[in-house]
C-alpha positions in Angstrom: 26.3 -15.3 100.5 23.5 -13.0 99.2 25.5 -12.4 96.2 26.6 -15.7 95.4 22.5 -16.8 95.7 21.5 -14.5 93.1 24.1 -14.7 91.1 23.1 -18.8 91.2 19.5 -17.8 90.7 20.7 -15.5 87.5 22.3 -18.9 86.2 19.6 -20.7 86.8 17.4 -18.3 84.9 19.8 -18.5 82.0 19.9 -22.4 82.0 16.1 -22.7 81.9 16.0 -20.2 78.7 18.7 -22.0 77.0 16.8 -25.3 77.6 13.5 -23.8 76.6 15.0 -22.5 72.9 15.9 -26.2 72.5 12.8 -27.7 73.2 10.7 -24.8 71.3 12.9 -24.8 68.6 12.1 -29.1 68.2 8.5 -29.3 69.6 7.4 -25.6 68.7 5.7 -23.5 71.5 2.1 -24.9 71.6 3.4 -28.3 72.3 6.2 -27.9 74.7 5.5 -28.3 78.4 7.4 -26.4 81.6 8.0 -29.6 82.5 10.4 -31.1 79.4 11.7 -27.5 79.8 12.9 -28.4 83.3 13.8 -31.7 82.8 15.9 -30.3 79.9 17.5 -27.3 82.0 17.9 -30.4 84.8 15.8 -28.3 87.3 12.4 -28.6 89.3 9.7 -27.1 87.4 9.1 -25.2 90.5 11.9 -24.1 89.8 11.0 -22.6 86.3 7.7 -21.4 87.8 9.9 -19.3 90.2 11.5 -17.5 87.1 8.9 -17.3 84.7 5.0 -17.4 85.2 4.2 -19.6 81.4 5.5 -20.5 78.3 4.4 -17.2 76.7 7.0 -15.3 79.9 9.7 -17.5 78.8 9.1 -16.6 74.8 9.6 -13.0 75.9 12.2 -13.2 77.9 14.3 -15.1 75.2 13.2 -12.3 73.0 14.3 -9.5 75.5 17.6 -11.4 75.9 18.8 -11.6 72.2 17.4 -7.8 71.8 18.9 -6.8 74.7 22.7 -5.5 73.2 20.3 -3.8 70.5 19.3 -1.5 73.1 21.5 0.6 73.7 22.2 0.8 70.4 18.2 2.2 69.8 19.0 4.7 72.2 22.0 6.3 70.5 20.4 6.2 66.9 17.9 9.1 68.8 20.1 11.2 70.5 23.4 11.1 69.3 25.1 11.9 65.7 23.1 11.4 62.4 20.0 9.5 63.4 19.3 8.0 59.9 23.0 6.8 59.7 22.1 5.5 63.0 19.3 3.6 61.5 21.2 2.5 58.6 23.4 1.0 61.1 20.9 -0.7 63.3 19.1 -1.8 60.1 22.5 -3.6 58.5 23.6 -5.2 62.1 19.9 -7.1 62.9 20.3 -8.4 59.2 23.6 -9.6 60.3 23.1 -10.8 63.0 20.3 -12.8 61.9 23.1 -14.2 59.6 26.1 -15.0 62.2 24.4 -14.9 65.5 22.9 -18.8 65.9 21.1 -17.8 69.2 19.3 -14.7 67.5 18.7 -16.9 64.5 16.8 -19.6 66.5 14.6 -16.6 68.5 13.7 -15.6 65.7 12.9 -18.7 64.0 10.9 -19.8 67.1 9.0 -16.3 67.0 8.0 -16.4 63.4 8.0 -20.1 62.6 7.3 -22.1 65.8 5.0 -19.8 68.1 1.5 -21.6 67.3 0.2 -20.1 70.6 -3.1 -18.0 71.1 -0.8 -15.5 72.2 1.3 -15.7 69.0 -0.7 -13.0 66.9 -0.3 -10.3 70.2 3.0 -10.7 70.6 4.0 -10.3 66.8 1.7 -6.8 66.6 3.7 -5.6 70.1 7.1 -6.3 68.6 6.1 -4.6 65.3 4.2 -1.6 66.8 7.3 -1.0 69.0 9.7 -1.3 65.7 7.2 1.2 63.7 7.0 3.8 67.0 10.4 4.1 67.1 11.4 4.9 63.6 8.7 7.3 63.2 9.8 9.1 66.1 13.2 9.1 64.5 11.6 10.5 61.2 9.6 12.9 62.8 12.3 15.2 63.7 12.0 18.1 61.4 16.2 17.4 59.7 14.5 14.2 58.7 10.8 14.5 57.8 12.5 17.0 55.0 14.3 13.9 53.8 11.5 12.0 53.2 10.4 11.4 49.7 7.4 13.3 48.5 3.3 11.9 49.8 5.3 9.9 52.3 4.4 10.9 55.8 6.7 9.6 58.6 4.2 7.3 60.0 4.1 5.4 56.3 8.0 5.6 56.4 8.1 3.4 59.2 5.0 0.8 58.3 7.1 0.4 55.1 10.7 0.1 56.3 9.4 -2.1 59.0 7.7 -4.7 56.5 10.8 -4.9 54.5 12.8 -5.6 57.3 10.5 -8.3 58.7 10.1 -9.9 55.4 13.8 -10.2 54.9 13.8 -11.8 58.5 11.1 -14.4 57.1 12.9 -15.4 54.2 16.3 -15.7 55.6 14.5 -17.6 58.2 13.4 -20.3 55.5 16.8 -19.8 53.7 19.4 -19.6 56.1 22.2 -21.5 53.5 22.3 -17.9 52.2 25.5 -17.4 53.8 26.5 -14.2 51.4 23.4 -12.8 53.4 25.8 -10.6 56.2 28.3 -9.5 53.3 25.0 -7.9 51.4 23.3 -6.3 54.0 24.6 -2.8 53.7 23.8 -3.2 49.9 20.1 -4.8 51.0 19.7 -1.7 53.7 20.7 1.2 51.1 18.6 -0.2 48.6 15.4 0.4 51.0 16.3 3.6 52.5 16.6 4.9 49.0 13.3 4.7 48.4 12.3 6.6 51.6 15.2 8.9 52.3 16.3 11.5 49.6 20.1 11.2 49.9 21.9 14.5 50.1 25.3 13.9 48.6 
């Protein structure tokens, strides 16, 4: 019985945040309510409350969810094999799935394009602070830093790789009928990491 009751609650949780990209994706974040979120999800908005304390909880728990499977892969690009292959990698399957994955699309779009919050500005400076951290750790290792092109410093590496990426993100964003956008993004991901990385072959 336990089991079954969590794994009802889990489903619950699931149907709220599946309700609450609708309603941010149509009303934006600032004007949606908990409540048009439960009546949407077909719950109590006690019900909500018991899963998520605001609208700014929910927001990052969507976020956690889409970035979730992208987690593992962050892991392995700093401990196992060629960590700047592992970047390249990580780099070419966001753009993509930004392309082909509609949920990650519209989490995005919401996060970018839609978040009018107070809250909005925080949120984007955590997510890109976190992004910057971890690919300067990955460029700090010594095989790398020697990589790096010369006055760059791994610390600018990361500022810059970062604001490509999330400019790419913004445009597609506004331009999603770019469909040739997943075949091109090992072409789009070399093309930056050529200007920071000296290739070796």
């Amino acid at each position: 019985m336990a089991r079954r009751t969590k794994a009802e609650a889990e489903a619950t949780r699931e149907s709220i945040l599946d309700s609450a990209e609708c309603v941010f994706m149509s009303k934006g974040v600032a004007r949606a309510s908990l409540e048009e979120i439960a009546r949407t999800s077909g719950v109590t908005r006690g019900a909500v409350y018991w899963h998520f304390k605001n609208k700014q909880d929910i927001l990052d728990a969507m976020l956690e969810r889409v970035r979730a499977p992208l987690g593992a892969m962050l892991d392995d690009a700093a401990t196992s094999g060629d960590s700047l292959t592992n970047l390249r990698q990580l780099c070419i399957i966001s753009l993509r799935k930004l392309a082909t994955d509609e949920q990650y699309f519209r989490v995005y779009y919401i996060l970018f394009h839609r978040n009018e919050t107070d809250q909005a500005l925080s949120k984007h400076r955590e997510v890109a602070a976190q992004a910057v951290d971890f690919v300067s750790s990955l460029l700090t290792a010594p095989e790398n830093r020697q990589r790096l092109r010369p006055g760059l410093t791994p610390e600018l590496a990361a500022h810059i790789l970062h604001s490509q990426m999330l400019g790419l993100f913004f445009d597609y964003l506004v331009h999603p009928e770019r469909k040739e956008f997943a075949e091109q993004a090992p072409i789009i991901v070399d093309a930056l990491l050529s200007g920071l990385i000296i290739d070796e072959h």
